[in-house]
N, C-alpha and C positions, 0 to 999 in steps of 0.2 A: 741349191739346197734350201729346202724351206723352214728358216728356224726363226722365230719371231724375235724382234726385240728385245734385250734386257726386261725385265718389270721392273718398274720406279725403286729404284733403291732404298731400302728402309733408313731410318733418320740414325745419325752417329750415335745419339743414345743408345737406339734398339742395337746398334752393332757393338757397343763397348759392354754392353749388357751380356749379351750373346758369349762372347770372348771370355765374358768374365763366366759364368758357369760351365763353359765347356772344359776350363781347367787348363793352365798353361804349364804345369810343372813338367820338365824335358825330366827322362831317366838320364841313366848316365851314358856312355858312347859305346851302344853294341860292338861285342866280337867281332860280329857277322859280316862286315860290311869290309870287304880289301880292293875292291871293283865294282862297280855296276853291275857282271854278271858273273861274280866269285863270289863264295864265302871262306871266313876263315874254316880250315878242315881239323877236324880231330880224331883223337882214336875212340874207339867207343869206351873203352877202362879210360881215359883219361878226366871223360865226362861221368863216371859212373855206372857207366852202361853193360851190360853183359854180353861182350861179343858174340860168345858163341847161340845165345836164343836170339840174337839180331840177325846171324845170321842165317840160322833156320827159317827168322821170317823171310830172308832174300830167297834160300831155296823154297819155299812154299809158291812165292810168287812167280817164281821161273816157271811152275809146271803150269800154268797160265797162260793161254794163246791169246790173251785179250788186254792182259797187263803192257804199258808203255812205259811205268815209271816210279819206283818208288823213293821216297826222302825221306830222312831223319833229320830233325835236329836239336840237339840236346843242350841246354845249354847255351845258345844262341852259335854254334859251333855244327857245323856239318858232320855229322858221324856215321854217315853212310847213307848213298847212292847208286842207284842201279836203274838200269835202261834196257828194254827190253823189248823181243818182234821188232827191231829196226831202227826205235826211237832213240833220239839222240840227246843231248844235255841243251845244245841250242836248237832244238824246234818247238816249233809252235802246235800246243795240242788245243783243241776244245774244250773249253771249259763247262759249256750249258749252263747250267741252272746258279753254279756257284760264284756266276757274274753279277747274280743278285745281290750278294755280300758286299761286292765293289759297289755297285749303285747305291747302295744303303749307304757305303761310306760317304759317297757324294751326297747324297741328300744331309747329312750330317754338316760335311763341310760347309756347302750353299748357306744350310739353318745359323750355323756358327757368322760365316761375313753375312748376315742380313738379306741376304736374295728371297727368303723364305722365312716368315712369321714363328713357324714352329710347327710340331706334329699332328698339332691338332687343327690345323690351318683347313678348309673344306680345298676338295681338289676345285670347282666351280670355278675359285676365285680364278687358274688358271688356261680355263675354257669357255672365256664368256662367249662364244660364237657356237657352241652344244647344245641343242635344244633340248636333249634330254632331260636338264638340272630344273626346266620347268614345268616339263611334260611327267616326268616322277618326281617327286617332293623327297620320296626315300632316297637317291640318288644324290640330289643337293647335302644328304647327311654325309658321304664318302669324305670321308679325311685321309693325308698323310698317312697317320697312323696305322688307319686301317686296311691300307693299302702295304704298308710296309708290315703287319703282324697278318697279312691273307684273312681279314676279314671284312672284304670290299663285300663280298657274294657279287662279285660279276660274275655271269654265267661262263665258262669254257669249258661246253662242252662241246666232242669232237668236229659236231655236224656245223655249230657257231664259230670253232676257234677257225676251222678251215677256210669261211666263208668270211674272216676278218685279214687274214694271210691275204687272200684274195683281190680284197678290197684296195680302189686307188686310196685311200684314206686309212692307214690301218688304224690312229689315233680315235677318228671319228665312228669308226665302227666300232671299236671298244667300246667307245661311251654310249653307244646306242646299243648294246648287248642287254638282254634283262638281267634280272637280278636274282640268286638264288634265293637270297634273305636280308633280311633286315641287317644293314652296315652295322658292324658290332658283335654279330648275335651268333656266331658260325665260324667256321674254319674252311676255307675253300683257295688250295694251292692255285695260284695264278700267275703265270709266265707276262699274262698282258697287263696286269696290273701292275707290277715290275715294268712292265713298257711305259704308261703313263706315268713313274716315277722319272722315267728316262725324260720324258716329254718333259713334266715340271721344271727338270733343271735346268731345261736347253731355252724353255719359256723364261725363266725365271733371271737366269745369269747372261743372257745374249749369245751362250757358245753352247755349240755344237756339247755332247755327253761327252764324247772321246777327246774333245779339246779339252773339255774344262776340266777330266781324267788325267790325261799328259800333264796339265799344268801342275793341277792341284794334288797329287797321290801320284801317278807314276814316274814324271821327270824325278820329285822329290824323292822317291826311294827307291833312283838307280833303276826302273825298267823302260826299259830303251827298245826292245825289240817287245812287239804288240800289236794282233790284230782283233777289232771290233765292229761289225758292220752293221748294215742301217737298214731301216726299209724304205718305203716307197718316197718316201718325202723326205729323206736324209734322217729322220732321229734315230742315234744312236738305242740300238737293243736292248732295253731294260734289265730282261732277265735271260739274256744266251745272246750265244755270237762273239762274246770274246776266248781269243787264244792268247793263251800265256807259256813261256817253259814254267817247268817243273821250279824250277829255281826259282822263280819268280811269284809262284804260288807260294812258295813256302817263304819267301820274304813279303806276302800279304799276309800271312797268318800269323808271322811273327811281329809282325807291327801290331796287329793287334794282343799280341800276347803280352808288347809292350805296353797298353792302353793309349796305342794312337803315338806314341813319341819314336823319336828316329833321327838319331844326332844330333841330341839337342834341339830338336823337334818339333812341336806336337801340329801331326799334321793330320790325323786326326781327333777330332776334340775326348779328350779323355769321357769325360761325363754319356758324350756318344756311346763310346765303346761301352760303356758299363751297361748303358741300357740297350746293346744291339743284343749284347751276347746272354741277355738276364730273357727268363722263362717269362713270356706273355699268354701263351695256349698252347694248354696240352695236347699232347698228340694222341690218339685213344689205343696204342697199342706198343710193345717194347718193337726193338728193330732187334733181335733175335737177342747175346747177348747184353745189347745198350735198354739201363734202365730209363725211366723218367724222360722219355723222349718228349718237345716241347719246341715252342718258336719263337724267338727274338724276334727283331728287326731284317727279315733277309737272314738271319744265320740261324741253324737249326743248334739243339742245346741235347744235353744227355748226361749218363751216370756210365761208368763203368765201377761196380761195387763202390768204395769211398771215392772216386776219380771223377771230378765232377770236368767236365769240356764242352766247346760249343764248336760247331764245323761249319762251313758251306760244306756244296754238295751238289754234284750237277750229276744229269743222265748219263746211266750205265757206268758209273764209277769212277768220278771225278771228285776226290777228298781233299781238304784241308782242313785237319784235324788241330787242336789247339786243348792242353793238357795244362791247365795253368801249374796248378800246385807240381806237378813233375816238370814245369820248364822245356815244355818236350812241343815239337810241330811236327806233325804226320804229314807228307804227303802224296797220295798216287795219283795217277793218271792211266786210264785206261780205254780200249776202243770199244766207244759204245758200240750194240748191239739191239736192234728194236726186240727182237724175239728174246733176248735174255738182258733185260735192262735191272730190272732187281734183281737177278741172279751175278751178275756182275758186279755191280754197287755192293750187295748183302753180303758177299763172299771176302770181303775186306774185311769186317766187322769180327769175324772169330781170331782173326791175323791178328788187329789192335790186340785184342780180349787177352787170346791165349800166350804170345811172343812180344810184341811190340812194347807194350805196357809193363810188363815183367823183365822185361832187360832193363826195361829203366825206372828199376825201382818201384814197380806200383803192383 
């Protein structure tokens, strides 16, 4: 497995520093936790919640051949559950895209113990063997940041992404992809720019993405069963390739509902959290009824009328939705589909709207 070295550890200052604005104040000791892969259960009236529009939304989701899974939880309290076409409470589904959320958290952790400068740090610093960074001057601009808000303009399109897949070197051909635009100036979804956050970490902290995951955010919050795989040269996936249960998404969304804390906790840095799930660029259109559609760090953001919430979001309908002010975590899991990938994803969105949201209050 080809993962470099640690980078030189930053100096105890830069680390006490780091710690100190990430914010260490733990909440107090979630419901939710009775097992590593339990939660405490409730009834949905116990929590508030309107059983009978909950469970309209369950039968909505049944008439679905493509649904594996949906979760409630209210409350930090499980208020309903369902599994569906075969899936089970302990299997592992696909998550795609919404493995971006995870990696954002690790970039945050790394930033917090000193492994990384900060967001604004150029990626350059951790590719000096790219010749790119001197062959484009515009490239040497690529930060952190902008890699984590999609506005690197690395090129992906189909005919380049395919031909980096390809490649003995997927890293290296990323870096050598052009560039749509000027770092900063644009909005351009990118799965491989998500990869080179994977790369930074593995560069940065000596370990493997899926090691320094296990360590740092999954052993800590109870997820035990976990798969995430690599490419050609071992680094872990940036943005796709991890599987999680259902239960297990829904205890990532809920950590961060906590702002990063989790028994006394905080694993990851609160101060993170606020500016993963805060609007950095708008999206130019609603997602049918979600207003103010928008992008964090790796998590996408929105409005439902007064219901402001931020989600991952992975291909053909992979949700972990997050409601702060209703205390609520959405989450499905369904089998993508290439030929109806937005029609699957999209067709969640009236479910929240019309049932989900209004059982509990909103």
């Amino acid at each position: 497995m080809r993962i470099r070295s640690g980078m030189k550890r930053r100096s105890a200052l830069h680390l006490m520093l780091a710690i100190a604005v990430s914010g260490t104040a733990a909440a107090q000791r979630p419901a939710w936790q009775v097992t590593p892969s339990h939660w405490n259960v409730s009834t949905p009236e116990a929590q508030g919640m309107d059983p009978a529009i909950l469970e309209e939304a369950f039968r909505e989701a049944a008439s679905w051949d493509y649904i594996l899974s949906l979760l409630i939880v209210k409350n930090g309290y499980l208020v309903g559950e369902r599994y569906y076409n075969g899936c089970r409470a302990d299997a592992l589904v696909p998550v795609y895209s919404a493995a971006k959320s995870v990696t954002s958290a690790l970039v945050g952790i790394a930033i917090s113990e000193g492994f990384i400068d900060g967001i604004d740090q150029p990626i350059r610093d951790f590719f000096p063997e790219a010749p790119s960074f001197a062959q484009n001057p515009e490239k040497g601009r690529i930060t952190i940041r902008h890699l984590l808000t999609m506005q690197a303009g690395i090129e992906e399109e189909s005919r380049i992404s395919n031909a980096m897949k390809r490649s003995p070197d997927m890293t290296a051909a990323i870096l050598a992809a052009p560039l749509r635009f000027t770092p900063g100036s644009g909005f351009l979804y990118s799965t491989h720019g998500s990869h080179l956050l994977s790369v930074i970490i593995a560069r940065a902290t000596g370990k493997n993405t899926v090691y320094y995951a296990r360590e740092k955010l999954f052993r800590p919050l109870g997820i035990q069963s976990l798969r995430w795989v690599s490419d050609q040269n071992g680094y872990t996936f940036g943005g796709a390739g991890l599987s999680l249960t259902a239960r297990d998404m829904a205890r990532f969304g809920y950590l961060y509902l906590k702002k990063g804390s989790y028994d006394g906790r905080q694993i990851v840095p609160a101060a993170w959290v606020d500016q993963s799930v805060k609007n950095h660029r708008d999206y130019t259109e609603p997602w049918r009824e979600m207003r103010e559609v928008g992008y964090g760090f790796h998590w996408w953001t929105g409005r439902f009328d007064e219901h402001r919430m931020f989600f991952a979001s992975g291909f053909g309908g992979q949700w972990i939705v997050v409601v702060p002010d209703l205390d609520l975590v959405i989450v499905a899991a369904m089998n993508a589909a290439m030929e109806r990938n937005w029609e699957n994803m999209s067709s969640f969105i009236p479910v929240m709207y019309r049932l989900i949201l209004p059982a509990a209050g909103g």
